[in-house]
C-alpha atoms as an extended CHARMM CRD file, in Angstrom:
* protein
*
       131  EXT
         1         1  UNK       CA            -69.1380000000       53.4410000000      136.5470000000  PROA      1               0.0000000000
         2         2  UNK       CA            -71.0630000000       53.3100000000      133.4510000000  PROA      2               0.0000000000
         3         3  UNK       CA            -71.0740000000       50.0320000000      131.7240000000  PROA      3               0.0000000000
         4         4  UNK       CA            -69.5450000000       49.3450000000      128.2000000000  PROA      4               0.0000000000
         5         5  UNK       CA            -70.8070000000       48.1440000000      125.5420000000  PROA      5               0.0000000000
         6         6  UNK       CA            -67.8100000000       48.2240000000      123.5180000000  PROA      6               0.0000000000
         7         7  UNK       CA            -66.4700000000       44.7590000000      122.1410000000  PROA      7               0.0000000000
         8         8  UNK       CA            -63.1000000000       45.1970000000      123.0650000000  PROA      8               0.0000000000
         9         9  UNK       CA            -63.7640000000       44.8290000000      126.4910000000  PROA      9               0.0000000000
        10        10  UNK       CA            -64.0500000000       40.9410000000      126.7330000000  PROA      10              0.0000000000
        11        11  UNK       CA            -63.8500000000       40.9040000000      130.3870000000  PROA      11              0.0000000000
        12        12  UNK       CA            -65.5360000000       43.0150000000      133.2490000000  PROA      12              0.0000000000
        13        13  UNK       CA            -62.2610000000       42.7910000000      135.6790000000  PROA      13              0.0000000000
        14        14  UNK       CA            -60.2450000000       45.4600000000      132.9790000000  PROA      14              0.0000000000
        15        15  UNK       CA            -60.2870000000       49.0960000000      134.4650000000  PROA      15              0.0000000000
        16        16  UNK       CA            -61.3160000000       48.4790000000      137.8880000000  PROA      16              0.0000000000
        17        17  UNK       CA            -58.2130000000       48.9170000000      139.2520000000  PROA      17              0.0000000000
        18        18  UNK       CA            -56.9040000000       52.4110000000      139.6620000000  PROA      18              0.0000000000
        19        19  UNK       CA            -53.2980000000       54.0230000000      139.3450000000  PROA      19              0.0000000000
        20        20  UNK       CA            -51.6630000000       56.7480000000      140.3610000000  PROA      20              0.0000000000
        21        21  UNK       CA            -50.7310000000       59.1500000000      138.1730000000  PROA      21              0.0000000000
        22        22  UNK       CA            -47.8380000000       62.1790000000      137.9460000000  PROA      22              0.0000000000
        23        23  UNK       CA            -48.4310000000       65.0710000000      135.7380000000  PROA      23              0.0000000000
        24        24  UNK       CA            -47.2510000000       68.8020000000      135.5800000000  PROA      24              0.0000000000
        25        25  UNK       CA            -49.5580000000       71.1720000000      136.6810000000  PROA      25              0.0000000000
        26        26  UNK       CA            -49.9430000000       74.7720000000      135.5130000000  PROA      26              0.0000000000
        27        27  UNK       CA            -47.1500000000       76.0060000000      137.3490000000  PROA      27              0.0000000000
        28        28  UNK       CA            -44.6220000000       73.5290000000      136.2310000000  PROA      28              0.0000000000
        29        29  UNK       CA            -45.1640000000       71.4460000000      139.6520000000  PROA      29              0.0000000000
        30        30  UNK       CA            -45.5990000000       67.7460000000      139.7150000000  PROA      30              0.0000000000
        31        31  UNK       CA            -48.9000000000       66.7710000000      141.0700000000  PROA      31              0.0000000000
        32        32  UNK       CA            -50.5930000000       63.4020000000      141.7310000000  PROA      32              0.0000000000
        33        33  UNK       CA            -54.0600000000       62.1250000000      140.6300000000  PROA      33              0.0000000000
        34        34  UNK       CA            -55.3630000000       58.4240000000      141.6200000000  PROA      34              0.0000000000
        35        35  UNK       CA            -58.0210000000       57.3500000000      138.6900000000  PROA      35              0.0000000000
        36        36  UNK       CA            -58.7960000000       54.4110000000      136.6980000000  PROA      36              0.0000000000
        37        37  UNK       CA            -56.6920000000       52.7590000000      134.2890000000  PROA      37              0.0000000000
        38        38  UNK       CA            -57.4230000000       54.7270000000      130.8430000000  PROA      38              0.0000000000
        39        39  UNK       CA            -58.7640000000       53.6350000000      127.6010000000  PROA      39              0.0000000000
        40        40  UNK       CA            -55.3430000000       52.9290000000      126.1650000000  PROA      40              0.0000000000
        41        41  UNK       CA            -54.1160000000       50.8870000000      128.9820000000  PROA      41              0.0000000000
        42        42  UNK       CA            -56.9210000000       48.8850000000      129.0320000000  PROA      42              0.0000000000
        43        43  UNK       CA            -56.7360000000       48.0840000000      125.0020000000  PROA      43              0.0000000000
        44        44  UNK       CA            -53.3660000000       47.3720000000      125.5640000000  PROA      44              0.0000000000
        45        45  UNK       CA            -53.4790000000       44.8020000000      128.6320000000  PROA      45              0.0000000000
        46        46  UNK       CA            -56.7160000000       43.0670000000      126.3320000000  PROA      46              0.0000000000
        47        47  UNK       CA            -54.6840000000       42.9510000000      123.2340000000  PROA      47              0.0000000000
        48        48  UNK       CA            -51.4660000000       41.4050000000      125.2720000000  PROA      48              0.0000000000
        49        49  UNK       CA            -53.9640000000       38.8270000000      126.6810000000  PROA      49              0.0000000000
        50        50  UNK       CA            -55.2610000000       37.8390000000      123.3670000000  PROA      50              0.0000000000
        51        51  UNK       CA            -51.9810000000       37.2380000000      122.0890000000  PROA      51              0.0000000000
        52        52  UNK       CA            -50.9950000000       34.9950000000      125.7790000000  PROA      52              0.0000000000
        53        53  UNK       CA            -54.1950000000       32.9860000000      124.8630000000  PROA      53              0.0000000000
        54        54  UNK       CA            -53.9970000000       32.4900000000      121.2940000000  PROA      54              0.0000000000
        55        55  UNK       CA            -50.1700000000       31.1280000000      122.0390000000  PROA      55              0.0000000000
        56        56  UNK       CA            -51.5740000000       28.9640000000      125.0510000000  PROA      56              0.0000000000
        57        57  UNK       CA            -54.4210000000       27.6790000000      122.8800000000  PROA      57              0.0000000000
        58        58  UNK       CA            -52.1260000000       26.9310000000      119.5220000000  PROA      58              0.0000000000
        59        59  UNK       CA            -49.5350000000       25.4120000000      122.3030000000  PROA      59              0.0000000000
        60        60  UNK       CA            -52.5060000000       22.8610000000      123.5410000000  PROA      60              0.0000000000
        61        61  UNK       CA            -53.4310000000       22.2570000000      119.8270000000  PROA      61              0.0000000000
        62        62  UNK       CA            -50.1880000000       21.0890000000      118.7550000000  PROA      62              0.0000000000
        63        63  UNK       CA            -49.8310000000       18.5560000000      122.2720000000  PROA      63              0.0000000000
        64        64  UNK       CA            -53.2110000000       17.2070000000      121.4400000000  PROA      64              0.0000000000
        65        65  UNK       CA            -51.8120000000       16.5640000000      117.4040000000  PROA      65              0.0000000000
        66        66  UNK       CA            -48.4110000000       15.1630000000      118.7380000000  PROA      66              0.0000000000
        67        67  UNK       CA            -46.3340000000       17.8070000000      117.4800000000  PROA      67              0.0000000000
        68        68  UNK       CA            -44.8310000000       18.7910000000      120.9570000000  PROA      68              0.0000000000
        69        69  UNK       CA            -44.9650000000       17.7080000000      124.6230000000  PROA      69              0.0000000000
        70        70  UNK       CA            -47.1710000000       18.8760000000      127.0660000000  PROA      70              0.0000000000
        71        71  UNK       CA            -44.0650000000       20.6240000000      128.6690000000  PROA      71              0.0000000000
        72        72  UNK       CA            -44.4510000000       23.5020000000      126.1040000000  PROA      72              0.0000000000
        73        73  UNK       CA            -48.5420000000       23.7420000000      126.8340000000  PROA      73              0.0000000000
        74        74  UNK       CA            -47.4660000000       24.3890000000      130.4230000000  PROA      74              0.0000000000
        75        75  UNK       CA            -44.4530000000       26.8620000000      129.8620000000  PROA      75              0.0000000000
        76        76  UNK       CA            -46.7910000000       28.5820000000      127.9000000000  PROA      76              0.0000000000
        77        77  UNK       CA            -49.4740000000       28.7470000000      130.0110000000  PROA      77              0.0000000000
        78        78  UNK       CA            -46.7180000000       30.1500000000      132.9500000000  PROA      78              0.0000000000
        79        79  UNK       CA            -46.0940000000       33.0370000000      130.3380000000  PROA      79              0.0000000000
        80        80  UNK       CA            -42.0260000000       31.6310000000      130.3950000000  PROA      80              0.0000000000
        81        81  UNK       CA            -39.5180000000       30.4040000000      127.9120000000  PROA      81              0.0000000000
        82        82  UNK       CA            -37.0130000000       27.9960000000      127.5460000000  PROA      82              0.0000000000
        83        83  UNK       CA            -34.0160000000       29.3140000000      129.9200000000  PROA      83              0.0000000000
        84        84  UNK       CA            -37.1100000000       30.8660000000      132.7410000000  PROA      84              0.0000000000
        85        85  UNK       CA            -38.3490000000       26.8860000000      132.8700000000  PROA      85              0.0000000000
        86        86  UNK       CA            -34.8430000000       26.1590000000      132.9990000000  PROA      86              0.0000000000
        87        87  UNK       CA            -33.7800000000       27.6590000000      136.1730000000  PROA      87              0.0000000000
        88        88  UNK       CA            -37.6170000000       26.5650000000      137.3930000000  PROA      88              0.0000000000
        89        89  UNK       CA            -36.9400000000       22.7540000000      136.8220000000  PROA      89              0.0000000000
        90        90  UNK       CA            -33.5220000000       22.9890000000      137.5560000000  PROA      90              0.0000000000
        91        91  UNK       CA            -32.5740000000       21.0960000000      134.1540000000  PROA      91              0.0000000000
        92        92  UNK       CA            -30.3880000000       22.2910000000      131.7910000000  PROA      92              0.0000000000
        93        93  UNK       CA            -31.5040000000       24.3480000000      129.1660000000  PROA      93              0.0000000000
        94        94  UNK       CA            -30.1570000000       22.0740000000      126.4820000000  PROA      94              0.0000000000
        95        95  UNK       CA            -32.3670000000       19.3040000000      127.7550000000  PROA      95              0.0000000000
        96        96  UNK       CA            -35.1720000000       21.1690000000      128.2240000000  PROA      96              0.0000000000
        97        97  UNK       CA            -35.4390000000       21.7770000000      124.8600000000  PROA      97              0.0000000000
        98        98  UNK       CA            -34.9680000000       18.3700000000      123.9730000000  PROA      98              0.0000000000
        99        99  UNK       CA            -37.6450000000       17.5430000000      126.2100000000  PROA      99              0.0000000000
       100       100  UNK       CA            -40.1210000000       19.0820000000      123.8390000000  PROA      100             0.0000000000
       101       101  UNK       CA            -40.1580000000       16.4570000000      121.5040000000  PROA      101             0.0000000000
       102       102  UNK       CA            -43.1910000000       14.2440000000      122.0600000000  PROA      102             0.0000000000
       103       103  UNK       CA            -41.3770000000       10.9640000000      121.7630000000  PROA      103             0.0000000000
       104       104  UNK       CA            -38.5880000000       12.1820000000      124.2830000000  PROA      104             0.0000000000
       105       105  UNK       CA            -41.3290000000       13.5520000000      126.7300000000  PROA      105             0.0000000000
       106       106  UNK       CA            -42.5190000000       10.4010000000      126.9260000000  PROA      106             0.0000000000
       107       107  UNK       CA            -39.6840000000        7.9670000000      128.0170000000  PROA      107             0.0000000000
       108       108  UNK       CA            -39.0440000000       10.7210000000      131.1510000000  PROA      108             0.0000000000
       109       109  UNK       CA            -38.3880000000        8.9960000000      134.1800000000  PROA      109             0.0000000000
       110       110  UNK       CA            -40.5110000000       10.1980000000      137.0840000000  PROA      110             0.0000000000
       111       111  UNK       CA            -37.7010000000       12.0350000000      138.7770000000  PROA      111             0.0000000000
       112       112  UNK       CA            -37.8570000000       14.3640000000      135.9000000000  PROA      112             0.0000000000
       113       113  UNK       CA            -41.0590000000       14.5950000000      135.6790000000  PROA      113             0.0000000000
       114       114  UNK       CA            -41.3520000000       15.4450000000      139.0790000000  PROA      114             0.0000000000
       115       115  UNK       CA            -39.3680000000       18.4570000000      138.6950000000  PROA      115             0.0000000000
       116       116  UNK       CA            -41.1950000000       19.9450000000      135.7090000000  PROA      116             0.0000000000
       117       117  UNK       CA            -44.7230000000       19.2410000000      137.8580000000  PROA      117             0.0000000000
       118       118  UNK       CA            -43.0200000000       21.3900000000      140.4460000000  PROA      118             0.0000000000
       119       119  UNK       CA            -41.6580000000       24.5110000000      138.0310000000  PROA      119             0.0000000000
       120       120  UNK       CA            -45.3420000000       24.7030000000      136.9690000000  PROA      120             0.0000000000
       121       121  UNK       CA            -47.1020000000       23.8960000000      139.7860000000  PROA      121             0.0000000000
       122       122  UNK       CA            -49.1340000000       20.9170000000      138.7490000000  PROA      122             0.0000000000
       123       123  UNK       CA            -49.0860000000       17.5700000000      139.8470000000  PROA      123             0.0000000000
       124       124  UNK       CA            -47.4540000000       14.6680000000      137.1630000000  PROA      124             0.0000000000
       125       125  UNK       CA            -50.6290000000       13.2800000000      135.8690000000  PROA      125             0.0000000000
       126       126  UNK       CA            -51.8450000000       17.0430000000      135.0870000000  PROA      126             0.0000000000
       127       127  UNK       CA            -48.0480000000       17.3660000000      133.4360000000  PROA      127             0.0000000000
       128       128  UNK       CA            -48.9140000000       13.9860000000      131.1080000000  PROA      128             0.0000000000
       129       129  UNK       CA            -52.4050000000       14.5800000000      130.1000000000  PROA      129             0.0000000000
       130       130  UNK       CA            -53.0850000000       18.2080000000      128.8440000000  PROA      130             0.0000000000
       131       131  UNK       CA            -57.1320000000       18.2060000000      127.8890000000  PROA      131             0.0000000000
C-alpha cells in the first residue's frame, strides 16, 4: 500500500481494514468484491472523529472552567447522551441532568458516584478529577 501524504489522513489505522462489497455486474448479476475502505469512507469516518474530539475536548474545557461536571466530559467521551447514561447509571434521566451542574456534582454521595464510575467504566477518583 502506497503511503499518503495527504493531510486528511491524521492517522495511519484509517483504510486498513477492508469491506466487502456488492455491485451489479455486466449481466445484471450481483457480485462480491473484498477491498479497502475507499476514499470517501475514509474522509467520512476522519471528519466524524474530528467532530467526537472537538466535543470531548470543548466538554473537558468547560469541567476544567467550572461550567459543568465531569459527568458530561465522560458521557462525552463514551460517545452517549443524556437518556444512553441514563439506563447506564441506572438514574433517572431527570437527575442525570441535574447532575451536570458543577455545584450539584459535587455534594454526590458515593453511592451515586459509584454508579456513574461504573456506566463509564472508570473508577470514582478518575470520575472527580478530569485532567
Amino acid at each position: 500500500m502506497e503511503e499518503n501524504t495527504d493531510p486528511i489522513w491524521k492517522d495511519d489505522r484509517y483504510g486498513k481494514s477492508r469491506e466487502l462489497l456488492y455491485y451489479y455486474n455486466q449481466q445484471g448479476h450481483y457480485e462480491k468484491k473484498v477491498e479497502f475502505q475507499g476514499e470517501t469512507v475514509r474522509v467520512i469516518a476522519q471528519q466524524a472523529w474530528d467532530v467526537f474530539n472537538s466535543r470531548i475536548e470543548d466538554a473537558r474545557q468547560k469541567v476544567l472552567a467550572g461550567k459543568v461536571s465531569p459527568i458530561v466530559y465522560y458521557m462525552e467521551k463514551d460517545i452517549a447522551d443524556p437518556i444512553t447514561l441514563s439506563k447506564m447509571a441506572g438514574i433517572s434521566l431527570w437527575r442525570v441532568k441535574w447532575h451536570f451542574k458543577p455545584g450539584v456534582f459535587k455534594r454526590l454521595n458515593e453511592k451515586t458516584l459509584k454508579k456513574y464510575a461504573e456506566a463509564f467504566n472508570i473508577t470514582v477518583e478518575q470520575l472527580k478529577n478530569v485532567q
